[in-house]
C-alpha distance (Angstrom), angle and dihedral (degrees) to the residues before:
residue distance angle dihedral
X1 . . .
X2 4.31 . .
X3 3.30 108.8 .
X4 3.60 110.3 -136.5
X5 4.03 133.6 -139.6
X6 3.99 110.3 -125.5
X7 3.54 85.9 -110.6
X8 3.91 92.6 58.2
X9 3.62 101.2 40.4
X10 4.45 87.6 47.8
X11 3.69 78.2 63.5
X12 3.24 100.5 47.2
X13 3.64 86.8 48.7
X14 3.61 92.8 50.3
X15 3.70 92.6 58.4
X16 3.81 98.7 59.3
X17 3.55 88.0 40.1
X18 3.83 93.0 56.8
X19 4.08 86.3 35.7
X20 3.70 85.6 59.2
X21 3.62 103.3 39.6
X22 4.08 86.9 55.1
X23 3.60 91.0 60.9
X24 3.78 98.7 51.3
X25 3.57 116.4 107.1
X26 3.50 94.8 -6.6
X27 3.80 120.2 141.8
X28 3.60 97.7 -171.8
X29 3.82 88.6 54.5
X30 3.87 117.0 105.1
X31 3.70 119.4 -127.0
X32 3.39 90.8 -127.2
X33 3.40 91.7 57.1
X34 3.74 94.2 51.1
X35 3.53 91.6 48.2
X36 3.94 85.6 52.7
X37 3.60 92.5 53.2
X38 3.82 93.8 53.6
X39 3.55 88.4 46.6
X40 3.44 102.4 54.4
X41 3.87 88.6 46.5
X42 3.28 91.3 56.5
X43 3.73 93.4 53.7
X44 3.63 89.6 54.0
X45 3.80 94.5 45.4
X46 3.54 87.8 54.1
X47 3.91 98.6 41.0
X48 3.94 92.0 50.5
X49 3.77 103.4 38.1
X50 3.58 106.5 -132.3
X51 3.65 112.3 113.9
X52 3.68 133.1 157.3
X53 3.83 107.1 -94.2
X54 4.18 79.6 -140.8
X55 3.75 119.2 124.6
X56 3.60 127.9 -172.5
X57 3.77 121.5 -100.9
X58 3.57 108.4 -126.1
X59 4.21 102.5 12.4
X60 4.26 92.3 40.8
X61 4.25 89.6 -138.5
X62 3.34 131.1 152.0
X63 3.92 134.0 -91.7
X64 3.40 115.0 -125.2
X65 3.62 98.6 -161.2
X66 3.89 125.7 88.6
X67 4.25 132.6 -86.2
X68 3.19 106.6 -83.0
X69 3.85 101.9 9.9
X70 4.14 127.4 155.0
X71 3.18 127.4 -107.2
X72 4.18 129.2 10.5
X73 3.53 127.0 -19.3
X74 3.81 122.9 -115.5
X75 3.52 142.9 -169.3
X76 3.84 147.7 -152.2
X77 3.86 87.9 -85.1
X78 3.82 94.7 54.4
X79 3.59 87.2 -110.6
X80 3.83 113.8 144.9
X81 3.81 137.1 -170.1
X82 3.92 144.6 164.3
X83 3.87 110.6 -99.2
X84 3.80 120.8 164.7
X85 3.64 121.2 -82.2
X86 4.02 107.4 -98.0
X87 3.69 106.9 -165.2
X88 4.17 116.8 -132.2
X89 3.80 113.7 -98.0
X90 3.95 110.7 -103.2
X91 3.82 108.7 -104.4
X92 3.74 119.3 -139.8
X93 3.34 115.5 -127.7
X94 3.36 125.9 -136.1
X95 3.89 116.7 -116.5
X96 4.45 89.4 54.2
C-alpha cells in the first residue's frame, strides 16, 4: 500500500468526511448510497489508522470517524451517539 504524507491522507480524510456528511439527513439520498458512504469511510479509517477510540453504548462498535473529531460518533450501522471528545495524539515531526 502508498504510504501517504499527513497532508495527503487529511485529504483523503476530508473526502469521506464530506462524502458522509452529504448523506446525512438527506431524503433524496439512496440507501445504497449511504451505505456506500459508510463503507468507504470505513475503508479509509481502517487504511489510515486513526479512528475514534469511541464505542457504542449498548452494541460496543466502532466509530468510524477520526481522534478528536466534532460532532457525534458513528458507526458502520449508521448508528450515532455522543462520546467525549478525545483529542488526536501530537505527531512528531520529523526534522526535531
Amino acid at each position: 500500500m502508498v504510504e501517504l504524507t499527513p497532508e495527503e491522507a487529511q485529504i483523503l480524510r476530508g473526502l469521506a468526511e464530506d462524502l458522509f456528511s452529504a448523506s446525512q439527513q438527506r431524503t433524496y439520498w439512496l440507501d445504497q448510497t449511504r451505505r456506500t458512504s459508510l463503507d468507504l469511510l470505513a475503508r479509509i479509517t481502517s487504511w489510515l489508522d486513526d479512528a475514534c477510540p469511541g464505542r457504542h453504548p449498548v452494541h460496543q462498535s466502532t466509530c468510524l470517524r477520526p481522534q478528536g473529531h466534532d460532532g457525534d460518533c458513528t458507526d458502520a450501522y449508521d448508528r450515532t451517539w455522543t462520546a467525549p471528545v478525545v483529542p488526536a495524539p501530537r505527531r512528531e515531526r520529523e526534522d526535531e
